[in-house]
C-alpha positions in Angstrom: 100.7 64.3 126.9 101.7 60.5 127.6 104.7 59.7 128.9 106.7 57.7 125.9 110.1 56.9 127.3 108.7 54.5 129.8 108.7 54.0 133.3 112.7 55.4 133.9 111.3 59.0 133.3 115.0 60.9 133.4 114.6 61.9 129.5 117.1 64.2 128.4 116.1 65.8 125.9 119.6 68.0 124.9 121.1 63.9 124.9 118.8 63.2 121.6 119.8 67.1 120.0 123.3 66.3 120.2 123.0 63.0 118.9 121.0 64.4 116.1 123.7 66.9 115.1 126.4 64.3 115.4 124.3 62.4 112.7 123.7 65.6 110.6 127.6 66.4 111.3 128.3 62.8 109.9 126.8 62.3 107.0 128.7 61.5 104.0 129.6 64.0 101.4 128.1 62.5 98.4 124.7 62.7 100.4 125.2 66.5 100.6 122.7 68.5 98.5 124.7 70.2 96.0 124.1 74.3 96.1 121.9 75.9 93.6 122.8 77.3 90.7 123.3 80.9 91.1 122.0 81.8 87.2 118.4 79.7 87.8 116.9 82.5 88.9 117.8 84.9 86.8 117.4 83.4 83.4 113.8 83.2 84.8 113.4 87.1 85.4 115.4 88.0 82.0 112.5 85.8 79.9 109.7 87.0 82.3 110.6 90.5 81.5 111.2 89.9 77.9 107.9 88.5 77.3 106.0 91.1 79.1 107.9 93.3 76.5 106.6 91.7 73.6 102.8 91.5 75.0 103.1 95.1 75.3 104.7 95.7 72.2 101.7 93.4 70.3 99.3 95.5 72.6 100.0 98.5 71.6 101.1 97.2 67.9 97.3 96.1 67.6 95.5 99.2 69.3 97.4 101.5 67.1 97.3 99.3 63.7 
């Protein structure tokens, strides 16, 4: 692997980790991502299910009718 940095060669590497979590520390609020909504997931599983009740329902409506 090449040597990037240059000729100095006293890297530190822990330096450039704690500036990045400085950054990540400062970063404006509006900039946050805001948390997901707790319900997404569910309304997704409720229809899901519904539906494969109503495939099974016409299923079985049409193999018995």
């Amino acid at each position: 692997m090449a040597n990037t940095q240059g000729p100095q060669g006293n890297n530190d590497p822990a330096g450039s980790t704690q500036m990045f979590r400085a950054f990540v520390d400062d970063a404006p609020q509006g900039r946050q991502a805001a948390p997901a909504a707790s319900s997404g997931p569910r309304v997704g599983l409720i229809v899901g299910i519904v539906a494969a009740v109503i495939v099974v329902a016409v299923v079985a409506w049409l193999a018995l009718g």
